[in-house]
VOKOL-972414 format. One line per 2 residues: number of its first residue (from 1); their letters; for each residue x, y, z of N, C-alpha, C, O. Coordinates in steps of 0.05 Angstrom, whole numbers. Example, Ala and Ser with C-alpha at 12.3 -4.5 7.8 and 13.67 -1.06 7.14 Angstrom:
<nodes>
1> as> 264:-114:156:246:-90:156:264:-66:156:285:-66:169  257:-45:142:273:-21:143:258:1:157:268:23:161
</nodes>
This chain:
<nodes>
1> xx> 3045:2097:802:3048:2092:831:3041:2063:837:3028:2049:822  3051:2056:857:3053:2016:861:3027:2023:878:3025:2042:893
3> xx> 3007:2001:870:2979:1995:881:2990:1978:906:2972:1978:923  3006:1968:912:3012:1957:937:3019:1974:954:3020:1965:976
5> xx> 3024:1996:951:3033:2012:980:3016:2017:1000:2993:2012:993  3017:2027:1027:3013:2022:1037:3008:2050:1042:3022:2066:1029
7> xx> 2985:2062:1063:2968:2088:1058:2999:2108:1072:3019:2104:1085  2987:2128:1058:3019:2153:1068:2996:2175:1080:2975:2186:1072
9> xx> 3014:2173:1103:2995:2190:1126:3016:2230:1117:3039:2237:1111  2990:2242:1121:3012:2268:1119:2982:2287:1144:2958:2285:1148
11> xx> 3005:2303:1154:2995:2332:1175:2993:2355:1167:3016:2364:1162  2979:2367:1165:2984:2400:1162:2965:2419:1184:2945:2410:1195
13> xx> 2972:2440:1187:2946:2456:1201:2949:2479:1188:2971:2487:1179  2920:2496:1186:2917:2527:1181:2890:2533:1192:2875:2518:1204
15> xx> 2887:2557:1185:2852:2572:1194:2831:2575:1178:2833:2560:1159  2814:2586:1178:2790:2591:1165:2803:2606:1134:2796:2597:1112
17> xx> 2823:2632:1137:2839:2639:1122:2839:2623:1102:2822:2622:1085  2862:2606:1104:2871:2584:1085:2857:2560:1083:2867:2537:1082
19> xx> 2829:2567:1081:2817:2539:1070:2819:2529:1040:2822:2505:1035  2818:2547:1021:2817:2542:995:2849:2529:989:2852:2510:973
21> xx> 2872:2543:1003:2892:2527:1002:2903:2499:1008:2920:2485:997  2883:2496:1034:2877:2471:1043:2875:2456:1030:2892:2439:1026
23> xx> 2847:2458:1018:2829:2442:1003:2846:2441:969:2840:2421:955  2857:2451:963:2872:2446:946:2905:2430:944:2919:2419:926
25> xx> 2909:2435:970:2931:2411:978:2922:2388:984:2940:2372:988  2891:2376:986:2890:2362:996:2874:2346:968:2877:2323:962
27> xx> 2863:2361:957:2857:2353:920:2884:2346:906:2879:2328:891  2908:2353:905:2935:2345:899:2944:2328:917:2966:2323:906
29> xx> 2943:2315:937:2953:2287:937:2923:2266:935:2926:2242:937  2899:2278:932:2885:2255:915:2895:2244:894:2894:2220:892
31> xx> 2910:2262:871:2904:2259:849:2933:2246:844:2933:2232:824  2964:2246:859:2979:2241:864:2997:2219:882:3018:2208:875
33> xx> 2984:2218:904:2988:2207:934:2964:2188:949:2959:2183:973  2950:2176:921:2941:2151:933:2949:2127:940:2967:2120:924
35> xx> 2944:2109:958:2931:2115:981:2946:2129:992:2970:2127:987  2933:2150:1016:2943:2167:1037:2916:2177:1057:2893:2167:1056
37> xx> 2926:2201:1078:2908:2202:1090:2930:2231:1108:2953:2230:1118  2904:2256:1105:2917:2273:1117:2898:2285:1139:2875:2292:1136
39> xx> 2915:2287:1163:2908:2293:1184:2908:2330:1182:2926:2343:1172  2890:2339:1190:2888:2374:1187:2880:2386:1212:2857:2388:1219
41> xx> 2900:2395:1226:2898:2405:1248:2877:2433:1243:2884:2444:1222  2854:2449:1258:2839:2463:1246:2838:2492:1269:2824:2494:1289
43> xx> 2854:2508:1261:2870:2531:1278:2845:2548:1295:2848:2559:1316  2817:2545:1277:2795:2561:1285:2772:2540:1287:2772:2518:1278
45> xx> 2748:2557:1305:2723:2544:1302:2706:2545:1269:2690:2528:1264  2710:2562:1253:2702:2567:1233:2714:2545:1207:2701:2535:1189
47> xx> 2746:2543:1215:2760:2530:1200:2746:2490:1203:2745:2471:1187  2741:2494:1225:2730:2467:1234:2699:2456:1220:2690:2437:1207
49> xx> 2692:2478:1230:2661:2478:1215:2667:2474:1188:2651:2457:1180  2678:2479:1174:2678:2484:1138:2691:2455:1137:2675:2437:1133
51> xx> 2715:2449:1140:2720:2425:1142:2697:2397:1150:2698:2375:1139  2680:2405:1170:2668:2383:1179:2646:2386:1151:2634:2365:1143
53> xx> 2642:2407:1141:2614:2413:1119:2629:2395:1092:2618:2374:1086  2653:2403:1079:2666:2393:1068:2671:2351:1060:2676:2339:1039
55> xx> 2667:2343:1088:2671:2318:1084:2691:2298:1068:2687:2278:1054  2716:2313:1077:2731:2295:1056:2742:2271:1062:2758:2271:1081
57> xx> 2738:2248:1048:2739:2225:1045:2767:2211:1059:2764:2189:1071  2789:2220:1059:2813:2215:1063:2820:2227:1083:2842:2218:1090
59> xx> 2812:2247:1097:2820:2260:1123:2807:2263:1142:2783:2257:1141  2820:2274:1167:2814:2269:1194:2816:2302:1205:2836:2317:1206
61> xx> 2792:2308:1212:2798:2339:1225:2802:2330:1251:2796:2309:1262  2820:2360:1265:2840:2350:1291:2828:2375:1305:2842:2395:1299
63> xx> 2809:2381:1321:2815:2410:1337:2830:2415:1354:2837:2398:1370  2842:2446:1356:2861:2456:1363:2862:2439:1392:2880:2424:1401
65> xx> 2842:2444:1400:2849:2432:1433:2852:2401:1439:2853:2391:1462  2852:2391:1419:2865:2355:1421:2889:2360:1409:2898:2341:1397
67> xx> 2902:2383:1409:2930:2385:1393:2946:2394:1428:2964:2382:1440  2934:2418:1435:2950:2441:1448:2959:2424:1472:2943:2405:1472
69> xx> 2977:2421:1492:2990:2416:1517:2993:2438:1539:2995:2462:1531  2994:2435:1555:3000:2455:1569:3019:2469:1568:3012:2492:1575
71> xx> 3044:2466:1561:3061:2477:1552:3054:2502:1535:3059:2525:1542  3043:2493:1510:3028:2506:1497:3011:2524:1494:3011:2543:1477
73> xx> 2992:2517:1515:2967:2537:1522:2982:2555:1541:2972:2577:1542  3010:2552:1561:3026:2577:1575:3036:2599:1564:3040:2620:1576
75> xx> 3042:2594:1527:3057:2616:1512:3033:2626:1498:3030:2649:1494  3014:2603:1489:2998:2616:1469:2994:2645:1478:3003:2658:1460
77> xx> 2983:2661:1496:2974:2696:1499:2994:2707:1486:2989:2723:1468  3026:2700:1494:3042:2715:1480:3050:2714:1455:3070:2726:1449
79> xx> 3038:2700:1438:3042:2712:1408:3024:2710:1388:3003:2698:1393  3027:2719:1366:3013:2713:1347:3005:2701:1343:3011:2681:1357
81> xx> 2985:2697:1322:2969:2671:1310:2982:2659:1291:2974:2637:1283  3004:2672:1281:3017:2662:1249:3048:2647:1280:3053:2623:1283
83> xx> 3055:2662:1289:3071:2653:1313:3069:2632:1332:3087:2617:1338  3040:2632:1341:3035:2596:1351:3027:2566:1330:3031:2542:1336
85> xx> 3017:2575:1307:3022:2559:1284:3047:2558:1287:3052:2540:1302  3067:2568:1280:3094:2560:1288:3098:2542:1309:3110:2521:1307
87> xx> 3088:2550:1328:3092:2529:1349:3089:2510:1356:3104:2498:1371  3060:2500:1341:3055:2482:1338:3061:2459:1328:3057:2436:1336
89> xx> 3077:2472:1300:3082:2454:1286:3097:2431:1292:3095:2413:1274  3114:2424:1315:3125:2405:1322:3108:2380:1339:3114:2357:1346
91> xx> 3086:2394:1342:3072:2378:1357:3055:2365:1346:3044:2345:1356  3046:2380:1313:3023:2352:1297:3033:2333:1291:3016:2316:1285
93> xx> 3062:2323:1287:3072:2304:1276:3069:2281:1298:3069:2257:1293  3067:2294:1322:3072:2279:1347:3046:2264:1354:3041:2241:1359
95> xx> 3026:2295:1351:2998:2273:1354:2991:2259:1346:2980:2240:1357  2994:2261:1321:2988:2235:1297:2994:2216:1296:2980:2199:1284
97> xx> 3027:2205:1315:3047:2185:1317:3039:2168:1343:3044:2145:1346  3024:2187:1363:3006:2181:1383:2982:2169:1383:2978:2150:1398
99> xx> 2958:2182:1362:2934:2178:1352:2944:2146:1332:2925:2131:1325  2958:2141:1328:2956:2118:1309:2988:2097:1311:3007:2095:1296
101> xx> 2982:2084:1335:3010:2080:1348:3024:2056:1324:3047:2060:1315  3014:2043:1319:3023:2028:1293:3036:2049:1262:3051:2038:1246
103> xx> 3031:2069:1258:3041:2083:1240:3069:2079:1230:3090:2081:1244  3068:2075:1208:3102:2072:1203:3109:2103:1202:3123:2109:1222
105> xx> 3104:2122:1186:3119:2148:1185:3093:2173:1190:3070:2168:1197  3105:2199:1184:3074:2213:1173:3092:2239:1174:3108:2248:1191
107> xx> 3085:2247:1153:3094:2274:1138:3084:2298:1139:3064:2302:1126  3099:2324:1155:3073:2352:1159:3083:2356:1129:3104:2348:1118
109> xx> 3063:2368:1121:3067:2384:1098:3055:2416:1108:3043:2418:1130  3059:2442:1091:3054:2463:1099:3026:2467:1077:3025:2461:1053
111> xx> 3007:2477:1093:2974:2487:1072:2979:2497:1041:2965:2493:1021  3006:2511:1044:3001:2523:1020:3023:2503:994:3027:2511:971
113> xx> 3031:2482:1003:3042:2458:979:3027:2451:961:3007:2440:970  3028:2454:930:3017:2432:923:3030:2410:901:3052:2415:891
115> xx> 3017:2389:895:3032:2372:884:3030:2370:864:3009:2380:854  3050:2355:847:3041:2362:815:3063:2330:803:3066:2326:779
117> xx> 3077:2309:826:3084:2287:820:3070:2279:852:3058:2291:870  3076:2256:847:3077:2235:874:3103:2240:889:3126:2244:881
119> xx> 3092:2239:917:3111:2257:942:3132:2226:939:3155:2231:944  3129:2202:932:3141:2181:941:3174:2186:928:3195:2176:937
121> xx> 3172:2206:902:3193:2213:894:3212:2216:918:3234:2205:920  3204:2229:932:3220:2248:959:3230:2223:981:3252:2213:988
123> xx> 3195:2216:986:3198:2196:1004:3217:2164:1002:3226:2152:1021  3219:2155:970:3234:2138:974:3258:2140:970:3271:2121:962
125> xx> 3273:2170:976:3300:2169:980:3301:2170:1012:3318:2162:1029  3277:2183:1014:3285:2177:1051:3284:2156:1057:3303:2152:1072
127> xx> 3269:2134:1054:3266:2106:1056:3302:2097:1051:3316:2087:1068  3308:2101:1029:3326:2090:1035:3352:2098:1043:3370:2082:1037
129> xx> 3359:2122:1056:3371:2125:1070:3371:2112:1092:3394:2109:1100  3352:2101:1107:3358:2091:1134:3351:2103:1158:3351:2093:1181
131> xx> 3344:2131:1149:3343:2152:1171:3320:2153:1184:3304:2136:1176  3311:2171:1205:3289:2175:1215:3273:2203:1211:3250:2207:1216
133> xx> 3295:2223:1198:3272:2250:1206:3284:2263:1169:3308:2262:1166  3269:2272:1150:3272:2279:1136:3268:2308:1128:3246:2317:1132
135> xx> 3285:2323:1117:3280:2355:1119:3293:2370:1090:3312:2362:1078  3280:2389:1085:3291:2393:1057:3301:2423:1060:3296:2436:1080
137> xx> 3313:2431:1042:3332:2454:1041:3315:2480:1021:3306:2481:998  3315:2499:1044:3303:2519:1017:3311:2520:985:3297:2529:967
139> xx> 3346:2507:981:3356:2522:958:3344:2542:941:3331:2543:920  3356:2561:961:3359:2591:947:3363:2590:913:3371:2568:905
141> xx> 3359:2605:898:3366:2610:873:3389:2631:892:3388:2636:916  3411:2641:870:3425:2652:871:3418:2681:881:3425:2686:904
143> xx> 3405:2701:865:3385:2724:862:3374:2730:889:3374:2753:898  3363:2707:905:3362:2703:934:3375:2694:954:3364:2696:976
145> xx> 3392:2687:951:3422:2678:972:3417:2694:999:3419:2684:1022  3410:2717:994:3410:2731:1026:3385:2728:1043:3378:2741:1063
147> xx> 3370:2705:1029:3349:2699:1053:3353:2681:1060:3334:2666:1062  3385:2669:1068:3394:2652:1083:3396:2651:1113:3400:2635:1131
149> xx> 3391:2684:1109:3395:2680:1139:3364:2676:1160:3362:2679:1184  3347:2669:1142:3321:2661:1162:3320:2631:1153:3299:2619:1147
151> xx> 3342:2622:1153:3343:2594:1154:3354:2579:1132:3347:2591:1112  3367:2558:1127:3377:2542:1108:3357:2525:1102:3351:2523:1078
153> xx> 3339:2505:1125:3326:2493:1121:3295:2500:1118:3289:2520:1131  3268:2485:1102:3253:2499:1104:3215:2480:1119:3198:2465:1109
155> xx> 3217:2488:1136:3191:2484:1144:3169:2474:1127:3146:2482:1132  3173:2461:1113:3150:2455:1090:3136:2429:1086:3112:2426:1082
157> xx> 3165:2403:1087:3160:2385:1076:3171:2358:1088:3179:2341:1073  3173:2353:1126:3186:2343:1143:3174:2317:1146:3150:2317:1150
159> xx> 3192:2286:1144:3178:2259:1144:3196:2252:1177:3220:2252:1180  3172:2244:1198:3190:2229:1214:3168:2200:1224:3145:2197:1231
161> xx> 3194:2182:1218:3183:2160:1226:3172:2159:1263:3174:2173:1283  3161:2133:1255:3149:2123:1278:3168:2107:1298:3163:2083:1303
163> xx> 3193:2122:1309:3226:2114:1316:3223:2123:1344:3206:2142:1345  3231:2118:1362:3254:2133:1387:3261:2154:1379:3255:2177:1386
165> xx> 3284:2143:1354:3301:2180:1349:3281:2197:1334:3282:2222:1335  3268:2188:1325:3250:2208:1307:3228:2224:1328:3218:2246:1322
167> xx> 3224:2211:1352:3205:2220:1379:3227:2241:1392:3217:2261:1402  3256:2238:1394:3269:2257:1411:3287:2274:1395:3306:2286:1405
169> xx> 3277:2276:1356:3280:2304:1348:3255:2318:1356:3256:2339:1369  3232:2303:1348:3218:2321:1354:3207:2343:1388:3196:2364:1391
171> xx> 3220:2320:1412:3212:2336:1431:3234:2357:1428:3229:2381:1430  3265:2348:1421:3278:2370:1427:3274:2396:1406:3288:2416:1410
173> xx> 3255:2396:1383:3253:2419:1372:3224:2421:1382:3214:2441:1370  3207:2413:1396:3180:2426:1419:3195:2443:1430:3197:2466:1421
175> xx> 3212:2433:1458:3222:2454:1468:3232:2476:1466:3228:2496:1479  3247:2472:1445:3266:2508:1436:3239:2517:1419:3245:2534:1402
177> xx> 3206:2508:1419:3190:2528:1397:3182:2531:1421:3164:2548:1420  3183:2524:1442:3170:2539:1469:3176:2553:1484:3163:2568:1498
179> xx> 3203:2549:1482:3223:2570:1488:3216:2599:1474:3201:2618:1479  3232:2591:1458:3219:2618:1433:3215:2607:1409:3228:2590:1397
181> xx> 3188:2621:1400:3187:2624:1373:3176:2646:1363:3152:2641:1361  3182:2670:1356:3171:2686:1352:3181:2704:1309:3204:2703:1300
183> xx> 3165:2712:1298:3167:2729:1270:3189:2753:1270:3184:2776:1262  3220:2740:1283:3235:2769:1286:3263:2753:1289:3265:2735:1305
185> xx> 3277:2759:1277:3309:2760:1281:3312:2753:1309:3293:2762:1321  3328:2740:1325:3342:2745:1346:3364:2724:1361:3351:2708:1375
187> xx> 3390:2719:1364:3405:2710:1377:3404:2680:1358:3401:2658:1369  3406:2683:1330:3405:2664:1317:3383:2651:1315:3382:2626:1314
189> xx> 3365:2664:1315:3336:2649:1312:3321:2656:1301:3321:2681:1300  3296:2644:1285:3273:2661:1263:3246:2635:1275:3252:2612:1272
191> xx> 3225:2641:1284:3204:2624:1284:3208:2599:1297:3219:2595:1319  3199:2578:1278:3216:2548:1284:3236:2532:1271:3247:2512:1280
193> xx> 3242:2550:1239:3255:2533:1226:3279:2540:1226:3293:2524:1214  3295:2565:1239:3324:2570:1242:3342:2539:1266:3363:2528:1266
195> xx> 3320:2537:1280:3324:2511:1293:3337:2487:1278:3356:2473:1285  3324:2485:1256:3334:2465:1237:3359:2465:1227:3367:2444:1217
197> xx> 3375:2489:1226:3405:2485:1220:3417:2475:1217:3425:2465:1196  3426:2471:1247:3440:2448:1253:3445:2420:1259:3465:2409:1269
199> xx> 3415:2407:1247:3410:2387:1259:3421:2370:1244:3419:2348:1254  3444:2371:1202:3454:2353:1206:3475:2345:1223:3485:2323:1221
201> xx> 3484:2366:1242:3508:2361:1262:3498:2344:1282:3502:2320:1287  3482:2365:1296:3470:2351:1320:3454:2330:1321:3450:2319:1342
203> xx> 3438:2321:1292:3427:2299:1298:3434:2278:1275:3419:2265:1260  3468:2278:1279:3469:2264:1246:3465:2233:1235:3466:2226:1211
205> xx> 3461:2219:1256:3455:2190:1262:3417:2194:1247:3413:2178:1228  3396:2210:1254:3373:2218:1256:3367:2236:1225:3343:2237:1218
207> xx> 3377:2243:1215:3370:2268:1194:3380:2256:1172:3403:2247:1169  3363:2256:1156:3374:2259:1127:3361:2288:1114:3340:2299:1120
209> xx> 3379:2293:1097:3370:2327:1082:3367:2317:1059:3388:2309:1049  3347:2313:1045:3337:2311:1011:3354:2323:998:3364:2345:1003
211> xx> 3359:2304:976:3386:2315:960:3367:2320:926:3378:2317:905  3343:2326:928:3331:2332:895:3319:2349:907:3295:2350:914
213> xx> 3347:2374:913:3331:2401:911:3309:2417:886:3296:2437:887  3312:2399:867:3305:2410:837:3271:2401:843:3252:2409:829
215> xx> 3270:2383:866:3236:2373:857:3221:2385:877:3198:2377:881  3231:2405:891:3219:2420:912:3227:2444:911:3249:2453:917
217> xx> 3201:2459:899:3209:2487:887:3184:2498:900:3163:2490:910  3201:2531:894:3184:2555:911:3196:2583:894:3214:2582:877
219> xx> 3179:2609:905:3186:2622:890:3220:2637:886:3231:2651:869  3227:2629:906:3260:2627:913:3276:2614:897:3300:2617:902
221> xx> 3270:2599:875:3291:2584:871:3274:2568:839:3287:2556:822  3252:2571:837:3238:2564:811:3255:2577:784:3263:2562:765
223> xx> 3261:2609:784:3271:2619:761:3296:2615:760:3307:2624:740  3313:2601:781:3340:2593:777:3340:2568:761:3353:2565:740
225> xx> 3320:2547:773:3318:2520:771:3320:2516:732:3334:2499:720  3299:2540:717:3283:2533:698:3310:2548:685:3313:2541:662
227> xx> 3329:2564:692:3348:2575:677:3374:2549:672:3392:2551:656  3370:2528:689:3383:2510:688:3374:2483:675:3391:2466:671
229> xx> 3351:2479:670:3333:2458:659:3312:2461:659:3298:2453:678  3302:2477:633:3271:2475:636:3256:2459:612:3261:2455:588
231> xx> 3240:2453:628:3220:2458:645:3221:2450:670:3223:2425:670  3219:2463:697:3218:2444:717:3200:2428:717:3177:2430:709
233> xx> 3213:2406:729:3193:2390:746:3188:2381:772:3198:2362:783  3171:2401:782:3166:2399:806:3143:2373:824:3119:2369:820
235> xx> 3163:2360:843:3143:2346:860:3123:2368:872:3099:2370:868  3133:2378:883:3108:2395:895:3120:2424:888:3141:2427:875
237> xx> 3101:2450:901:3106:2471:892:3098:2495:917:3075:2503:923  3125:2502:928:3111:2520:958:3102:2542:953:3118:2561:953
239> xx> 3075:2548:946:3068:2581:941:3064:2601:961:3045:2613:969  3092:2601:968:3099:2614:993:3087:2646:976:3092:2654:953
241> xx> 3070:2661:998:3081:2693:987:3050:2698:975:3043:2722:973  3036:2683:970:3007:2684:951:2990:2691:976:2991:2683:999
243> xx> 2975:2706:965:2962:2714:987:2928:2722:972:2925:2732:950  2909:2717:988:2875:2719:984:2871:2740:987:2864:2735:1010
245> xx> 2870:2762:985:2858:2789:982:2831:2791:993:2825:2794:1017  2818:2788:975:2779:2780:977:2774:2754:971:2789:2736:973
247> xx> 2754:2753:965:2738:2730:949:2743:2718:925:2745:2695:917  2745:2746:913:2748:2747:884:2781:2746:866:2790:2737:845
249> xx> 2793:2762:889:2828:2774:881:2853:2752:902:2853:2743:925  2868:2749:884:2886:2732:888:2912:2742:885:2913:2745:861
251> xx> 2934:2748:894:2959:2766:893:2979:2737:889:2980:2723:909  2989:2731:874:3001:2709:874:3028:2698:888:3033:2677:901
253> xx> 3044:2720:881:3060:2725:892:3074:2750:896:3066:2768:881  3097:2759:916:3109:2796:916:3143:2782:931:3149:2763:945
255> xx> 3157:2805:917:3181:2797:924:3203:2775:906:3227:2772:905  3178:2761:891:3194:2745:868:3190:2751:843:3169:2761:834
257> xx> 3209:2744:829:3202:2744:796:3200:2718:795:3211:2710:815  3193:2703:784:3190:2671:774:3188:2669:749:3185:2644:745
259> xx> 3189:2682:727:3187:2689:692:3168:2675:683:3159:2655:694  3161:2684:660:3143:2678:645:3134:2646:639:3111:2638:639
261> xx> 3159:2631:635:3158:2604:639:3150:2589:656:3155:2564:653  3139:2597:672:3134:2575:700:3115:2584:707:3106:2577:728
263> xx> 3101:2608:689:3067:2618:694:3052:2589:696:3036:2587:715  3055:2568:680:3036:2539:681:3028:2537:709:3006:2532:718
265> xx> 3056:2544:725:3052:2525:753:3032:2539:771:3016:2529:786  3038:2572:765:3009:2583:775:2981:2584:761:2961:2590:775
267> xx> 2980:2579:739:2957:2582:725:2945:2547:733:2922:2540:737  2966:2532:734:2952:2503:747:2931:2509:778:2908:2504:785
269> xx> 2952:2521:788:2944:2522:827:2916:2538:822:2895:2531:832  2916:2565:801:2896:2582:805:2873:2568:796:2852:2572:809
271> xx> 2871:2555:781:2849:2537:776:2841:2516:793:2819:2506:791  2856:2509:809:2850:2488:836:2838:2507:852:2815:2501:861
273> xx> 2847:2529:859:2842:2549:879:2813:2559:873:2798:2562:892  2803:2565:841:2776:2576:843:2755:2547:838:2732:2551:832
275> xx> 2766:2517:842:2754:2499:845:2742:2490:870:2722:2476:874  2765:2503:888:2766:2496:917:2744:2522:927:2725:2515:941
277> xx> 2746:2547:919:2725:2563:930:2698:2557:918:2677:2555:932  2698:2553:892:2668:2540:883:2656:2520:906:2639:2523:923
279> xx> 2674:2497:899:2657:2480:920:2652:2495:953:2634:2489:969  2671:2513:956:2660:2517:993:2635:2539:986:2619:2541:1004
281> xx> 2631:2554:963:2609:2562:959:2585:2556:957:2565:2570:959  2587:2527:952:2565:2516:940:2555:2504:968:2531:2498:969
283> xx> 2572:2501:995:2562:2494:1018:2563:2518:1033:2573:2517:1055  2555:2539:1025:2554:2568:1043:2587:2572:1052:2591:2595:1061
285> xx> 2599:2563:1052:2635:2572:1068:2640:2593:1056:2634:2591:1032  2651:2619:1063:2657:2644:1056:2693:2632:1053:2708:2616:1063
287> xx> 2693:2651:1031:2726:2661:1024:2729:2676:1039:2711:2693:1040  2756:2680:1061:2759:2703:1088:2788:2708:1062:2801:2692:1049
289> xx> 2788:2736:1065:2804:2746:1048:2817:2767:1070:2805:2778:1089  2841:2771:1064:2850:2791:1086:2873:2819:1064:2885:2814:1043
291> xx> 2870:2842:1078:2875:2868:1057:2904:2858:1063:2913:2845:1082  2919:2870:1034:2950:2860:1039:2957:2892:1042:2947:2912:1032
293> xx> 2979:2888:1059:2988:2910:1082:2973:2930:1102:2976:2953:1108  2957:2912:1108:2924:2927:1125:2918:2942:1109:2921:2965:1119
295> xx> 2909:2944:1080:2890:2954:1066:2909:2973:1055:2899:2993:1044  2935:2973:1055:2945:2998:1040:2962:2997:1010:2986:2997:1005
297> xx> 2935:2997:991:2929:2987:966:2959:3007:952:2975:2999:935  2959:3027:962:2979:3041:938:3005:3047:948:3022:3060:936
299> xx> 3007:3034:977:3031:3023:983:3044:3003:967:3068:3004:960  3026:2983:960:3035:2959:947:3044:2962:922:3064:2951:913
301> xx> 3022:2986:907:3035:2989:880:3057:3005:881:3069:2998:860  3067:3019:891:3083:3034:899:3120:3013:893:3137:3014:876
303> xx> 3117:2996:920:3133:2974:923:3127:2949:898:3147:2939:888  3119:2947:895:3116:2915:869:3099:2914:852:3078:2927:848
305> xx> 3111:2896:838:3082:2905:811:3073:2863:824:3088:2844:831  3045:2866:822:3027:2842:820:3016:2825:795:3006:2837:776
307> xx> 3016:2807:795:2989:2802:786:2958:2794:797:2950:2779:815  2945:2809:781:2923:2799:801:2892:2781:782:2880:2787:762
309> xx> 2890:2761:799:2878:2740:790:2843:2731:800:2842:2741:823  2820:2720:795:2806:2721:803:2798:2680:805:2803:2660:792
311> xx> 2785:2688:829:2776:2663:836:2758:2645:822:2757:2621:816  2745:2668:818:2717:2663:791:2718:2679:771:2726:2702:774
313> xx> 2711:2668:750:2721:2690:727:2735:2690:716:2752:2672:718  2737:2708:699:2764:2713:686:2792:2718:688:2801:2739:698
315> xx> 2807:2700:678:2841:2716:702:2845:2735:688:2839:2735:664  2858:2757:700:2870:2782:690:2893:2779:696:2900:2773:719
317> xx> 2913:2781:674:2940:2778:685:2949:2812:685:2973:2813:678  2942:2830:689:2951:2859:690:2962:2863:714:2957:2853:736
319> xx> 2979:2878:707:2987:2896:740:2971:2914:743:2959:2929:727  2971:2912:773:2956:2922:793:2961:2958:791:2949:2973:806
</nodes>
């Protein structure tokens, strides 16, 4: 990476929940994405506290209420918590662009990314495109094609400069997440990122869409990728679908196969992940673990086979 660059600002927000994911996205662009500096919007009071115990060197905790607008605080009653995170999300890019008016760009990333090249891969094709708002494409693997319809584009990995046009994508996708955003099918819409569709039409002067779908992988599209060149190599890696159980249990992923070959990429993260809970242990921070399908253990086996992994300890790669 060029020692002259210049610091790369990136956003994310989550809760108390996803701290260890945090903290492990945020250990992957140390080790990747120097200089930088990520702003962490902090969804809870608990999430804040652990963060402030934490002290990390390169970031800036944001609480919720130097984020929220009024706008904001009108819908928040009506939805979810995983649903106004959605909502939000158009607005950390904004505060940040606000909070630091000289900023050349700043990039949300989603809690659960992590990195495994330097993001500049990504970033200096956006650079030189010319454009202002950068957005990447789920690419589906084939096997998954039919989860096209909660969007083409994916919420994960969005660069917008410090522009005019890059200020009036983002109010005009505030509004339609205030409008609606809600976890359900409806009138062509899913959350916030069905929004993104169309925007190389509507904003085609403004948008560039990343064209190295191969370096932005998830569990959607990893076992296609590696059937076409493996080993991947992934810039970053969305572990969409992984989910904390307890303390101890880790569900990695459900709904995908990803094969045997690309176990590295989880056996990398799981070792970040029981690095990241060590240290919040070692400052009293609890692992908040939540039951997958409100606790209905033989539902799950029923529907999918798991693996299940431990934080500390030994991994067990058995099904569940």
């Amino acid at each position: 990476m060029n020692s002259a660059r210049q610091t790369e600002h990136f956003v994310t927000l989550f809760d108390s929940h996803y701290l260890p994911l945090g903290l492990s996205l945020y250990r992957s662009l140390e080790e990747h994405a120097r200089p930088f500096h990520l702003w962490i919007v902090a969804v809870d009071d608990a999430c804040t506290a652990a963060l402030e115990k934490l002290r990390l060197e390169a970031a800036t905790v944001v609480r919720l209420r130097e984020v929220e607008t009024e706008a904001l605080l009108g819908v928040k009653p009506q939805r979810s918590v995983g649903e106004y995170c959605w909502t939000l999300t158009p607005f950390v890019p904004s505060y940040v662009l606000q909070r630091v008016p000289g900023l050349e760009r700043v990039t949300y990333v989603d809690a659960d990314l992590f990195f495994f090249q330097s993001p500049h891969v990504l970033l200096d094709e956006f650079a030189r495109s010319g454009k202002h708002v950068l957005i990447t494409e789920h690419a589906f693997g084939p096997e998954h094609a039919h989860l096209m319809h909660f969007g083409r584009f994916c919420v994960q990995f969005m660069t917008f400069r410090n522009t005019p046009e890059a200020r009036r994508v983002l109010q005009w996708w505030q509004d339609r997440c205030i409008e609606w955003c809600y976890a359900r099918e409806e009138a062509g819409k899913f959350g916030d990122q069905k929004y993104l569709d169309d925007w190389p039409e509507r904003f085609a002067r403004e948008v560039h869409v990343l064209s190295q779908t191969e370096r932005t992988v998830a569990p959607w599209n990893v076992a296609h990728l590696s059937r076409l060149s493996a080993p991947v190599r992934p810039v970053f890696y969305h572990f969409h679908s992984l989910k904390i159980v307890s303390s101890r249990v880790v569900v990695p992923r459900f709904l995908y196969e990803v094969g045997r070959e690309n176990r590295w990429i989880y056996e990398r993260y799981l070792r970040a992940l029981r690095s990241a809970a060590g240290q919040m242990r070692s400052l009293g921070i609890p692992v908040v673990g939540r039951p997958l399908f409100g606790g209905k253990v033989s539902r799950a086996r029923a529907a999918y086979t798991f693996a299940r992994i431990y934080l500390r300890g030994q991994t067990d790669w058995a099904a569940l």
